[in-house]
LUMDRENMAR-894943 format. One record per residue: residue number from 1; x, y, z of N, C-alpha, C in turn. Coordinates in nm, 2 decimals. Example, Ala and Ser with C-alpha at 12.3 -4.5 7.8 and 13.67 -1.06 7.14 Angstrom:
2
     n      n.X      n.Y      n.Z     ca.X     ca.Y     ca.Z      c.X      c.Y      c.Z
     1     1.32    -0.57     0.78     1.23    -0.45     0.78     1.32    -0.33     0.78
     2     1.28    -0.22     0.71     1.37    -0.11     0.71     1.29     0.00     0.79
% end
This chain:
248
     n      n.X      n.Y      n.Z     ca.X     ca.Y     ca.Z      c.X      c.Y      c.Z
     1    -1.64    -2.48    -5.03    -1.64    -2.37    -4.93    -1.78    -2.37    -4.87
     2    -1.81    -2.36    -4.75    -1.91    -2.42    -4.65    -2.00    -2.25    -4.66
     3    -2.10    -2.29    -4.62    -2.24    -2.16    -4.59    -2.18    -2.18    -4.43
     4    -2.28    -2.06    -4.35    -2.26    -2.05    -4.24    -2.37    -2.17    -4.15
     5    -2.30    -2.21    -4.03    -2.39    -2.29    -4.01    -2.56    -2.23    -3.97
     6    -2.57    -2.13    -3.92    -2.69    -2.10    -3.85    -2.80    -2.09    -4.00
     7    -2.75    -2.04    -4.13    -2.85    -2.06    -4.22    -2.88    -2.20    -4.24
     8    -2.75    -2.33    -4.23    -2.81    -2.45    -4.26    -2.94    -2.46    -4.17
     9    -2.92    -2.49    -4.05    -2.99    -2.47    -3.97    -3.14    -2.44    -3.98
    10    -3.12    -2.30    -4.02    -3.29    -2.19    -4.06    -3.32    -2.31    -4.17
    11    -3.28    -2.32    -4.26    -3.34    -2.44    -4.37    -3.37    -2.55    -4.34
    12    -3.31    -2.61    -4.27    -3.37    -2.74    -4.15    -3.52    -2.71    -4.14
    13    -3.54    -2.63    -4.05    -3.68    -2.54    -3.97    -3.75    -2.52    -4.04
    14    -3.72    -2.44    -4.22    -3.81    -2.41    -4.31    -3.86    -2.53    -4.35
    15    -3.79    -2.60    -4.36    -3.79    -2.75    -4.45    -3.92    -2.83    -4.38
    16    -3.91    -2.82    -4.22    -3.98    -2.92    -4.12    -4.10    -2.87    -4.11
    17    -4.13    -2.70    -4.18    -4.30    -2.66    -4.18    -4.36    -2.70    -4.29
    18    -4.27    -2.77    -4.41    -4.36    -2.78    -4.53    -4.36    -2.90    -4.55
    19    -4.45    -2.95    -4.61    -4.50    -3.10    -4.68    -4.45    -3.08    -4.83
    20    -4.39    -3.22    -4.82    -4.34    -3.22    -5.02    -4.37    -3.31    -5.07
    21    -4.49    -3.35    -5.12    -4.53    -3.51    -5.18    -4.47    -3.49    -5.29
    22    -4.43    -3.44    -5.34    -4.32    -3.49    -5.47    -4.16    -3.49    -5.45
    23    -4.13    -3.50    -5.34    -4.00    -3.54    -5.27    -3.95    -3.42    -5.39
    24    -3.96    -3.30    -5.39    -3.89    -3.21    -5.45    -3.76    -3.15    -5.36
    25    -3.75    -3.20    -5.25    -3.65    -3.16    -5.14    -3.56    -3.27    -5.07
    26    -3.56    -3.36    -5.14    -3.50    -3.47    -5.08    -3.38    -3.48    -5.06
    27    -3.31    -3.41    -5.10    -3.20    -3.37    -5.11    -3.16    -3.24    -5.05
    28    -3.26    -3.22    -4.97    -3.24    -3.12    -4.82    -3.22    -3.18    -4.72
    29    -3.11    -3.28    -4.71    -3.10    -3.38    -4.54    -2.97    -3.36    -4.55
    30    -2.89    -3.37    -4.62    -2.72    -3.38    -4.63    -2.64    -3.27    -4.69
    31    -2.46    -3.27    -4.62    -2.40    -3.20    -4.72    -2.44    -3.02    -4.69
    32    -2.39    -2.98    -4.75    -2.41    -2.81    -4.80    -2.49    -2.81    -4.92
    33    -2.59    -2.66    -4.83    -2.70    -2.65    -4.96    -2.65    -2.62    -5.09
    34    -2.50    -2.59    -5.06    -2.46    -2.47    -5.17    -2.35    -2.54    -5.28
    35    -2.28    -2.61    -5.20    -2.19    -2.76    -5.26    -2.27    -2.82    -5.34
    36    -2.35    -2.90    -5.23    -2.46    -2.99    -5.27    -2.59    -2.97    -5.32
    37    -2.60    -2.85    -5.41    -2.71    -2.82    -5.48    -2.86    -2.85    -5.45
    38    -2.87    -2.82    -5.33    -3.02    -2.79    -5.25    -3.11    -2.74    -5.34
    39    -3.21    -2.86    -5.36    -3.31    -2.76    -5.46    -3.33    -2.65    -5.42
    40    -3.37    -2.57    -5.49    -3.41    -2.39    -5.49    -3.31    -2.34    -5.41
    41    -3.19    -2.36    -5.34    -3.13    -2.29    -5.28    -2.99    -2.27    -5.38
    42    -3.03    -2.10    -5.43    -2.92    -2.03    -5.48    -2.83    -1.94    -5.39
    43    -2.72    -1.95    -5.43    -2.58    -1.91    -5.33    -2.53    -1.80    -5.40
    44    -2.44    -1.73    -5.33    -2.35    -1.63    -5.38    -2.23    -1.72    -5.40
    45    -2.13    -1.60    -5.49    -2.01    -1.63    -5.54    -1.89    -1.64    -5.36
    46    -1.85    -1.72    -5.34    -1.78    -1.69    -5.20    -1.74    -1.54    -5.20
    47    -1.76    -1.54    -5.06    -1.70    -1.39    -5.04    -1.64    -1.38    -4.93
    48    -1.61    -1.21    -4.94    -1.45    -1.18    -4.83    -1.41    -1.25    -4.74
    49    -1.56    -1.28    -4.63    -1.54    -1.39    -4.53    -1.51    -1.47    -4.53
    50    -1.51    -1.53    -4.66    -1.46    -1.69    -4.68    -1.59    -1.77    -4.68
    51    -1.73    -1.71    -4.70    -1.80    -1.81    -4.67    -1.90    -1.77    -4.82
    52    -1.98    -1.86    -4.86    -2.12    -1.87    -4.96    -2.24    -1.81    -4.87
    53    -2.26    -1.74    -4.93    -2.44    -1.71    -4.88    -2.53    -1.75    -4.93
    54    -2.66    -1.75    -4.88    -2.77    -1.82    -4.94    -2.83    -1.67    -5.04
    55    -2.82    -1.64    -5.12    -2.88    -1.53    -5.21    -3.06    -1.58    -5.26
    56    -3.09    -1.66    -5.28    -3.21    -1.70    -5.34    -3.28    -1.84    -5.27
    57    -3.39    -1.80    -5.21    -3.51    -1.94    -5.22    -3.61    -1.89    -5.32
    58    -3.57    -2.04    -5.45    -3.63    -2.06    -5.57    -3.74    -2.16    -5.53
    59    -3.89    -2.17    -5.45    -3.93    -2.24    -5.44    -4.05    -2.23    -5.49
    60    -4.04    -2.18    -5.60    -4.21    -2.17    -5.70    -4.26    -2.29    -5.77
    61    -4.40    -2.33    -5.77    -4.46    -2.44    -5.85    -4.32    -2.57    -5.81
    62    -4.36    -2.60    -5.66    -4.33    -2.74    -5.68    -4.40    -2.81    -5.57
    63    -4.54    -2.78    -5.57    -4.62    -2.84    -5.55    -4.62    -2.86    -5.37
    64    -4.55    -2.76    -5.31    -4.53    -2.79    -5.15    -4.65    -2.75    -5.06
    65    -4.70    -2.79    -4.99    -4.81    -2.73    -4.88    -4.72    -2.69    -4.72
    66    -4.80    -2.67    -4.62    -4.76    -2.68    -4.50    -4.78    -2.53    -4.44
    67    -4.67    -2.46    -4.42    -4.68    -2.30    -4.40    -4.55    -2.29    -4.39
    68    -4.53    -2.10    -4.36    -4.43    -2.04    -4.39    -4.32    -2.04    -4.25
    69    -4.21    -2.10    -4.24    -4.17    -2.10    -4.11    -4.13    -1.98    -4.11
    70    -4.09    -1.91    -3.93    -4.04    -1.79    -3.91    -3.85    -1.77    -3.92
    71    -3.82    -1.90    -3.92    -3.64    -1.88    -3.97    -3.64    -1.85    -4.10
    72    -3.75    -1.81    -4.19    -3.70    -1.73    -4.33    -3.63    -1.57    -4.24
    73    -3.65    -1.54    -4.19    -3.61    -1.42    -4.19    -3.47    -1.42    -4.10
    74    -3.39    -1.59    -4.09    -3.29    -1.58    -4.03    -3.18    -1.57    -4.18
    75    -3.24    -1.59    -4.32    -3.19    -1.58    -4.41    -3.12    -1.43    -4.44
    76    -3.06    -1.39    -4.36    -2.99    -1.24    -4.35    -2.93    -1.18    -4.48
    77    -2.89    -1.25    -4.61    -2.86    -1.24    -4.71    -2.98    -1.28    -4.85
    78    -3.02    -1.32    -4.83    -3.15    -1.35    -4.94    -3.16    -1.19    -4.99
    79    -3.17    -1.20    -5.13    -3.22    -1.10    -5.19    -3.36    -1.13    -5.28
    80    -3.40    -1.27    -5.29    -3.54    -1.32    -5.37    -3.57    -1.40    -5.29
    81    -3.69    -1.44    -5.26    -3.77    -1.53    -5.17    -3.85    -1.54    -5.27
    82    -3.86    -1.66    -5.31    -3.98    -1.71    -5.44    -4.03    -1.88    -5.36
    83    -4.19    -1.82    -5.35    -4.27    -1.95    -5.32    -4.38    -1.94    -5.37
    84    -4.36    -1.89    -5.49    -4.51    -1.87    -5.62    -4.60    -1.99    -5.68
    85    -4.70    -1.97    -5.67    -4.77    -2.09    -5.71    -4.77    -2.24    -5.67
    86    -4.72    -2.26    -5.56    -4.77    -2.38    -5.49    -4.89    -2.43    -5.44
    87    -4.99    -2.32    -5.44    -5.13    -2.32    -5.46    -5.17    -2.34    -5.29
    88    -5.11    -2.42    -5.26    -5.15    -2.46    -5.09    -5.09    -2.46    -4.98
    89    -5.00    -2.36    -4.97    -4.94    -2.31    -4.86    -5.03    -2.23    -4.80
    90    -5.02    -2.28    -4.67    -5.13    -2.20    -4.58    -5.07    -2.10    -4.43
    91    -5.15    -2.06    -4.39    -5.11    -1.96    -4.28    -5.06    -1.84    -4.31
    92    -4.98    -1.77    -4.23    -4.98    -1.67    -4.23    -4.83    -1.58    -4.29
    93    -4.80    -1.47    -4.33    -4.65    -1.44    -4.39    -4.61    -1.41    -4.28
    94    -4.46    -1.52    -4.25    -4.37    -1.46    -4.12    -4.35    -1.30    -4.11
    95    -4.40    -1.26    -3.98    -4.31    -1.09    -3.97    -4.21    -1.08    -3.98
    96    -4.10    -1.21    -3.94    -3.98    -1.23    -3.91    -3.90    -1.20    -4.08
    97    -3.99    -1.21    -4.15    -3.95    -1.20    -4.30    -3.89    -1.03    -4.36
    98    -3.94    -0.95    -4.25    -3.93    -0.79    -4.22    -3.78    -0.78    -4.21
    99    -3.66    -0.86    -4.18    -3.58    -0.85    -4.06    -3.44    -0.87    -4.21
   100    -3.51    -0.92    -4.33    -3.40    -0.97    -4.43    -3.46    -0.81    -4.52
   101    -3.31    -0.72    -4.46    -3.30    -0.59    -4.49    -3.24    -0.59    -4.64
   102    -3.19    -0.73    -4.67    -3.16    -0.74    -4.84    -3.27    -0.77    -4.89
   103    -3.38    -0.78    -4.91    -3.45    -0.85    -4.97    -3.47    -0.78    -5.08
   104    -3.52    -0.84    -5.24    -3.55    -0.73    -5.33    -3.69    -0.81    -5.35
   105    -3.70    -0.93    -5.38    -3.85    -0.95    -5.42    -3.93    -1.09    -5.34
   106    -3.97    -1.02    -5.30    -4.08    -1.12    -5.22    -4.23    -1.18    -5.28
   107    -4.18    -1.31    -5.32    -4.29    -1.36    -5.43    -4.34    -1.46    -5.37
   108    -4.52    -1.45    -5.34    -4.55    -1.56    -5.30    -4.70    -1.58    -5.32
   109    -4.71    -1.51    -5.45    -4.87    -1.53    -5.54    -4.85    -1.65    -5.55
   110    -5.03    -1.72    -5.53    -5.08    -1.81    -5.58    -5.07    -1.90    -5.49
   111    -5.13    -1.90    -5.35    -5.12    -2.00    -5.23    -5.23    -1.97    -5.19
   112    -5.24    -2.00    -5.03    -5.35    -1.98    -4.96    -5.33    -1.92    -4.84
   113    -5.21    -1.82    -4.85    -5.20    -1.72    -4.75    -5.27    -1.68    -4.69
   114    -5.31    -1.68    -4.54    -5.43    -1.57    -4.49    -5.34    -1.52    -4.36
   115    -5.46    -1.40    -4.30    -5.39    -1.32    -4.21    -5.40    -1.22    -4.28
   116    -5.32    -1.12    -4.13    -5.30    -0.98    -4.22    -5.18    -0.96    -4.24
   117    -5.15    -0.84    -4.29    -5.00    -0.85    -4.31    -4.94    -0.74    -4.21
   118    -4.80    -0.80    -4.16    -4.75    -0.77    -4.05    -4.70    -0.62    -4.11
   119    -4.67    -0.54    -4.00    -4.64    -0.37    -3.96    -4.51    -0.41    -4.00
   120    -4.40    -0.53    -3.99    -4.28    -0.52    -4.03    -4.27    -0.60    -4.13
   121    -4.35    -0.61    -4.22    -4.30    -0.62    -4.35    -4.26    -0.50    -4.42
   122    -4.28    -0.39    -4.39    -4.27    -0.23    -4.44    -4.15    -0.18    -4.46
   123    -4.06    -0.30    -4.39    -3.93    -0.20    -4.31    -3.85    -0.30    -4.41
   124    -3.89    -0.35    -4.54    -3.80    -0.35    -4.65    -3.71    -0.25    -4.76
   125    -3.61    -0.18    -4.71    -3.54    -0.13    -4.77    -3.52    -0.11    -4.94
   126    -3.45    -0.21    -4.95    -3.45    -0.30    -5.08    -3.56    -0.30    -5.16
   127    -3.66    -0.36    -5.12    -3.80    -0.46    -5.19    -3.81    -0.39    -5.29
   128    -3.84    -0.42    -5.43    -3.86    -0.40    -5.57    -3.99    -0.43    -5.59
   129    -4.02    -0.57    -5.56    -4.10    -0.64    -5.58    -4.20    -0.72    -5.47
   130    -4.32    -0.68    -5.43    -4.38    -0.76    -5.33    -4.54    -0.76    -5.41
   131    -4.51    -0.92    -5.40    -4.63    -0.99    -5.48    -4.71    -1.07    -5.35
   132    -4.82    -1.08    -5.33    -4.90    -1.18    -5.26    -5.04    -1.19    -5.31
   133    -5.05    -1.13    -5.46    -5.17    -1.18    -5.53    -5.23    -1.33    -5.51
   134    -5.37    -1.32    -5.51    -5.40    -1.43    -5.55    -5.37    -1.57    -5.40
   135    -5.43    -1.50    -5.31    -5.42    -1.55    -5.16    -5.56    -1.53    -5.07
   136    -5.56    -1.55    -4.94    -5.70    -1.56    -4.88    -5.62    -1.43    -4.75
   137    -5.51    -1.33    -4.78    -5.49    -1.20    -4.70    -5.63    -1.14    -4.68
   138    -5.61    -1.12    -4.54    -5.75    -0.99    -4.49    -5.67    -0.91    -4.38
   139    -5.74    -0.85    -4.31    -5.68    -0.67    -4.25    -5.69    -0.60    -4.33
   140    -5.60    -0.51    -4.27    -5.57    -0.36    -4.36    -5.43    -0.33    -4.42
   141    -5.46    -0.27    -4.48    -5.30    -0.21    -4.54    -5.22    -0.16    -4.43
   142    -5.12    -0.23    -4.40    -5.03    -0.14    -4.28    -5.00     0.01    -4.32
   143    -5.02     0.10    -4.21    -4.94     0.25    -4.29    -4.73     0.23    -4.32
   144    -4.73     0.12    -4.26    -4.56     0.09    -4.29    -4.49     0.11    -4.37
   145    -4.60     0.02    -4.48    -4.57     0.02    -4.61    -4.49     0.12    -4.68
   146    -4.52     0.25    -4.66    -4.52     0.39    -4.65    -4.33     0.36    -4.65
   147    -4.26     0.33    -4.58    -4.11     0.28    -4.58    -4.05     0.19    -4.67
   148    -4.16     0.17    -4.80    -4.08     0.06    -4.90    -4.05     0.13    -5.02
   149    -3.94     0.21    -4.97    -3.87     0.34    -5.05    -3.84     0.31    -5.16
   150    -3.83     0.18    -5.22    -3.78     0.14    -5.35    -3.88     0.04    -5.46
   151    -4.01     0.00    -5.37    -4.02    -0.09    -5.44    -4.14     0.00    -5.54
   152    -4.11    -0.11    -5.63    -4.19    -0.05    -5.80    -4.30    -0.14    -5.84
   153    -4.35    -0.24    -5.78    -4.44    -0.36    -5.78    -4.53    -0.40    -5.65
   154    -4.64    -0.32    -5.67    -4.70    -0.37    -5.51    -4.83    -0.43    -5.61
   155    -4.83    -0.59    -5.56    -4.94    -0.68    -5.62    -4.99    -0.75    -5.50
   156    -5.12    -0.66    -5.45    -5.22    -0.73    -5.34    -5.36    -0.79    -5.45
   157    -5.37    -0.75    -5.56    -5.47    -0.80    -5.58    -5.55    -0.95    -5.53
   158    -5.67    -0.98    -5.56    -5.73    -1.06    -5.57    -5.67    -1.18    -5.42
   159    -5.72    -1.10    -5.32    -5.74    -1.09    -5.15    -5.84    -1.07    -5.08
   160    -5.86    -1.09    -4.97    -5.94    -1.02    -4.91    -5.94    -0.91    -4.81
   161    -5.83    -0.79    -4.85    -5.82    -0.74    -4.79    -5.92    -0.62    -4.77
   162    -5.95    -0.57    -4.64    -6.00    -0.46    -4.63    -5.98    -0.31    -4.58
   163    -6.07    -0.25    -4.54    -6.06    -0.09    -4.50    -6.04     0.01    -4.59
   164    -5.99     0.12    -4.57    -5.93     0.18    -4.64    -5.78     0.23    -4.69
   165    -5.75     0.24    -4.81    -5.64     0.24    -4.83    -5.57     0.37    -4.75
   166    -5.47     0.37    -4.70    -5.35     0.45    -4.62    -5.32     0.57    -4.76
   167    -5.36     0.70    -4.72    -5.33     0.82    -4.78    -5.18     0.81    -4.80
   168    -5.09     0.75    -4.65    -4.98     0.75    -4.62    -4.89     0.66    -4.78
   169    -4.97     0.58    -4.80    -4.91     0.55    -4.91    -4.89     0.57    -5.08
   170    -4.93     0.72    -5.05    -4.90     0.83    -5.18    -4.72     0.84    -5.22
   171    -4.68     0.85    -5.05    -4.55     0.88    -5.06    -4.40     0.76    -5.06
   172    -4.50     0.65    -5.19    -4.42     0.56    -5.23    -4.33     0.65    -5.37
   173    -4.20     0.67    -5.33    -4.16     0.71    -5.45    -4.13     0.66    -5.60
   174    -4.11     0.54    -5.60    -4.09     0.47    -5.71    -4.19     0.37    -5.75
   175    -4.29     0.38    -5.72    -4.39     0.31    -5.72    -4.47     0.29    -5.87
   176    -4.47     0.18    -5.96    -4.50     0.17    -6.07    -4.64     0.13    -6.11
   177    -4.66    -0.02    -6.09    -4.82    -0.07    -6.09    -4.86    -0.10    -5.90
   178    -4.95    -0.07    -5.92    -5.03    -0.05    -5.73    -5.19    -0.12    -5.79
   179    -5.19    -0.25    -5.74    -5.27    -0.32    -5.79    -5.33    -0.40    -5.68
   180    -5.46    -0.35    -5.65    -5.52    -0.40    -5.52    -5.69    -0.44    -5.59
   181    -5.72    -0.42    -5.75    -5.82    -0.50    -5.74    -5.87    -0.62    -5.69
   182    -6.02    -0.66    -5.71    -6.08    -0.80    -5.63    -6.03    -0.80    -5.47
   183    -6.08    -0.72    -5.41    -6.02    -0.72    -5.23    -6.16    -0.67    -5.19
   184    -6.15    -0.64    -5.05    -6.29    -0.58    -4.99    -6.29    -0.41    -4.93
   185    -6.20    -0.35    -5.03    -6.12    -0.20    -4.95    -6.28    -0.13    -4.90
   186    -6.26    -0.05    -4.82    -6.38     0.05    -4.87    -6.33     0.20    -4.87
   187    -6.43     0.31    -4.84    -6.38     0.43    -4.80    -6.34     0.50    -4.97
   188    -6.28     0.59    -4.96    -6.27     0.66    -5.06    -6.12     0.64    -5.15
   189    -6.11     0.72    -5.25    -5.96     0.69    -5.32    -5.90     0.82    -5.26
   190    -5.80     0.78    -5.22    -5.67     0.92    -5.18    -5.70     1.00    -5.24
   191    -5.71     1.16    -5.30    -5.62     1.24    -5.39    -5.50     1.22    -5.36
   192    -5.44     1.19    -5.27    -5.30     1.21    -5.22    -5.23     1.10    -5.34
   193    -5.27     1.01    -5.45    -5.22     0.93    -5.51    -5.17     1.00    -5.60
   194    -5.22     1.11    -5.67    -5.20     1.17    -5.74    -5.05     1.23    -5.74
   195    -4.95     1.24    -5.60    -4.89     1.28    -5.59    -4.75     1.15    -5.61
   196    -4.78     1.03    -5.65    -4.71     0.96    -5.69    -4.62     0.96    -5.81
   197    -4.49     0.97    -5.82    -4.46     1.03    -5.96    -4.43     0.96    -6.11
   198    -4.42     0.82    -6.07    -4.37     0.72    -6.16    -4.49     0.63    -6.18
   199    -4.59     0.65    -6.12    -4.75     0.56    -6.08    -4.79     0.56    -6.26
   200    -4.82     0.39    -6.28    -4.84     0.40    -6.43    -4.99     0.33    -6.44
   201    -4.99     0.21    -6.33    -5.10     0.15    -6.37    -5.15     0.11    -6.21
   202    -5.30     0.19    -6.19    -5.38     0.19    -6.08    -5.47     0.07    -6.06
   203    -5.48    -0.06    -6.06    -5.63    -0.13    -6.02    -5.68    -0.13    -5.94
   204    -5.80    -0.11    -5.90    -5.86    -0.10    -5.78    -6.04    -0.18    -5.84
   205    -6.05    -0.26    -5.91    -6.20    -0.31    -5.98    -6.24    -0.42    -5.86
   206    -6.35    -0.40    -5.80    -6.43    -0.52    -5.74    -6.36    -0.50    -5.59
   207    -6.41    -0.39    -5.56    -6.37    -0.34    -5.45    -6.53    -0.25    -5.35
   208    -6.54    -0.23    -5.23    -6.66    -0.16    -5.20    -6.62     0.00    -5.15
   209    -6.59     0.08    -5.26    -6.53     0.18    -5.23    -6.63     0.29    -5.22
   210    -6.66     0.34    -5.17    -6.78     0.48    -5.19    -6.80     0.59    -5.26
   211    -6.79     0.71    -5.25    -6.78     0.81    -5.34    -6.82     0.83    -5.48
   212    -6.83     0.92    -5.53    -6.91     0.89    -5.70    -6.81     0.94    -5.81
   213    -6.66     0.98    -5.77    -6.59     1.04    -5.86    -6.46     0.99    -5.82
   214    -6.38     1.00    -5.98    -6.21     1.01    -5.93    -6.21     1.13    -5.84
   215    -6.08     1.16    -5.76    -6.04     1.28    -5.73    -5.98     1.33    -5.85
   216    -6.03     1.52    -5.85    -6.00     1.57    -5.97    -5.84     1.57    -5.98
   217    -5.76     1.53    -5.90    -5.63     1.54    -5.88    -5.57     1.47    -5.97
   218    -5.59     1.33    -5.94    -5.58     1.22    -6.04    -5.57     1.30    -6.23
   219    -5.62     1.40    -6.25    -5.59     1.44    -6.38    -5.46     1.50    -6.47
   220    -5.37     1.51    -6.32    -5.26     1.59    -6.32    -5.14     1.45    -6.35
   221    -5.20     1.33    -6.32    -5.08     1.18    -6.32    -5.03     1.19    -6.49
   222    -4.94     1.25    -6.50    -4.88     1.26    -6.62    -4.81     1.10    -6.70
   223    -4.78     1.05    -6.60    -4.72     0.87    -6.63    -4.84     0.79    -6.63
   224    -4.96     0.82    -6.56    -5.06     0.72    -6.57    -5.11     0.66    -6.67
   225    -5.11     0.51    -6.73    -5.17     0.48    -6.85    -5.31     0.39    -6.80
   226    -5.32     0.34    -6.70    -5.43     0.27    -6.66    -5.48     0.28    -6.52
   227    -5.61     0.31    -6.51    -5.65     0.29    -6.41    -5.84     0.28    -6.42
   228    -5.83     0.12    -6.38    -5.92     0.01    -6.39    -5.99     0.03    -6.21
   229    -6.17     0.03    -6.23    -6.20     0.07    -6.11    -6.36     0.08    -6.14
   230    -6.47    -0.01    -6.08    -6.54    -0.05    -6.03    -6.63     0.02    -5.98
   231    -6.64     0.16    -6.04    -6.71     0.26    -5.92    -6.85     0.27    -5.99
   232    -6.87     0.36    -5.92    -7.06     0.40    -6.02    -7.03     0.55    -6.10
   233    -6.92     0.55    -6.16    -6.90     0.65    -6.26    -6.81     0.57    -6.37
   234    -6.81     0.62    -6.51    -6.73     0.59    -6.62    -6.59     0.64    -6.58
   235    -6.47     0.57    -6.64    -6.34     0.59    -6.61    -6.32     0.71    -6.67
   236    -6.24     0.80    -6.69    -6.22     0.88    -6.75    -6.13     0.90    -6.92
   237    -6.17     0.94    -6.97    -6.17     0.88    -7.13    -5.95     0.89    -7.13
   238    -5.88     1.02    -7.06    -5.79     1.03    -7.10    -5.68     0.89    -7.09
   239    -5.74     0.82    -6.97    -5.64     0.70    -6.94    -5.64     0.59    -7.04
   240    -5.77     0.60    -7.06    -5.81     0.49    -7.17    -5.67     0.52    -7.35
   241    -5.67     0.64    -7.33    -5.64     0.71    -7.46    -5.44     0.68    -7.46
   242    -5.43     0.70    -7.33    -5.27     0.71    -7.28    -5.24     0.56    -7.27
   243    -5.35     0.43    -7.23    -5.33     0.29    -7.24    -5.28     0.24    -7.36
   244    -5.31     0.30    -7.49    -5.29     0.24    -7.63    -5.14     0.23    -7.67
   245    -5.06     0.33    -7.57    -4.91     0.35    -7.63    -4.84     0.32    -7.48
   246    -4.90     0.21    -7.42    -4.80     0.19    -7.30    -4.74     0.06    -7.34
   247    -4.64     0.08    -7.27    -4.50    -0.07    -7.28    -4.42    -0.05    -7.14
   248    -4.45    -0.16    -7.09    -4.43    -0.20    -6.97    -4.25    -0.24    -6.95
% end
């Protein structure tokens, strides 16, 4: 049972921006990705239409370079986009990546990502999970973000990103670890974080942030077990105290 043709296609295009010295894709020229077991390309069970969809690009640690083409985002059905750890993928994250309204996790720590990150990455519905730790990202935090109604995992750390963080992004509701240590933020910390309700674990260490205090607000985060932070004051003893009995 055949995929549609315009995703074969988009994979053609992704395929033609990356380099694979370990022929890990070689078996990306022929056939259906979905038949013919396309590395990293995970499919759905056929459906109503009669056709397979592409549900998953599994392309972590296999050693690919090149950059990220913009027909990922013709992947209309993807719910995981994984290109973790290939260490040398370069350029920039397609905006066009905004446009895959299924998406749940967007994993693409451990490359050499740069750029900022686009205003339409925000407009992920879905997103659970958006990782780009451990990249050469700069700009600012889009206030977009502010529209990633579901996701529980925001990992910018260890970036270069700057400015100040977006107050606007207090009103992440489900938001669990918010992890933007090792970046260049500056400016102050929100109180407005405080109003996060599920927020467990804050990093913000090795950062050029100003001010000489938490906001006293921050005392009220009833779920908070960690919050790691770089400032010219001592952390505050209760987080330390609530870290000993957390389980992730």
């Amino acid at each position: 049972m055949p995929v549609l043709n315009f995703p074969v296609d988009a994979l053609q295009a992704i395929r033609r921006k990356l380099k694979d010295p370990r022929k890990n894709l070689r078996n990306w020229r022929k056939g259906d990705p979905c038949v013919s077991n396309w590395t990293g390309v995970i499919c759905t069970m056929p459906q109503p239409d009669g056709f397979l969809h592409i549900q998953e690009l599994r392309m972590l640690n296999l050693n690919l370079t090149g950059k990220l083409a913009p027909e990922l985002g013709q992947l209309s059905n993807l719910t995981v986009l994984n290109f973790m750890w290939n260490h040398n993928i370069t350029g920039s994250i397609p905006k066009e990546i905004g446009n895959i309204k299924s998406l749940k996790f967007l994993l693409l720590s451990g490359n050499q990502l740069s750029g900022p990150l686009a205003d339409e990455l925000g407009f992920l519905p879905n997103l659970l999970m958006f990782q780009v730790d451990l990249n050469q990202i700069t700009g600012s935090l889009p206030k977009s973000f502010v529209n990633l109604i579901s996701c529980r995992h925001f990992h910018m750390n260890n970036n270069s990103i700057s400015g100040q963080i977006p107050s606007e992004l207090s009103s992440m509701p489900a938001l669990i670890h918010f992890l933007l240590d090792n970046n260049n933020l500056t400016g102050n910390l929100p109180p407005e974080f405080s109003q996060m309700p599920k927020l467990r674990i804050l990093q913000l260490d090795n950062n050029n942030f100003g001010g000489t205090e938490i906001p006293a607000s921050y005392g009220n985060m009833s779920n908070l077990v960690k919050l790691s932070a770089s400032f010219p004051f001592s952390i505050d003893y209760q987080f330390i105290q609530r870290e000993k009995g957390y389980k992730d």
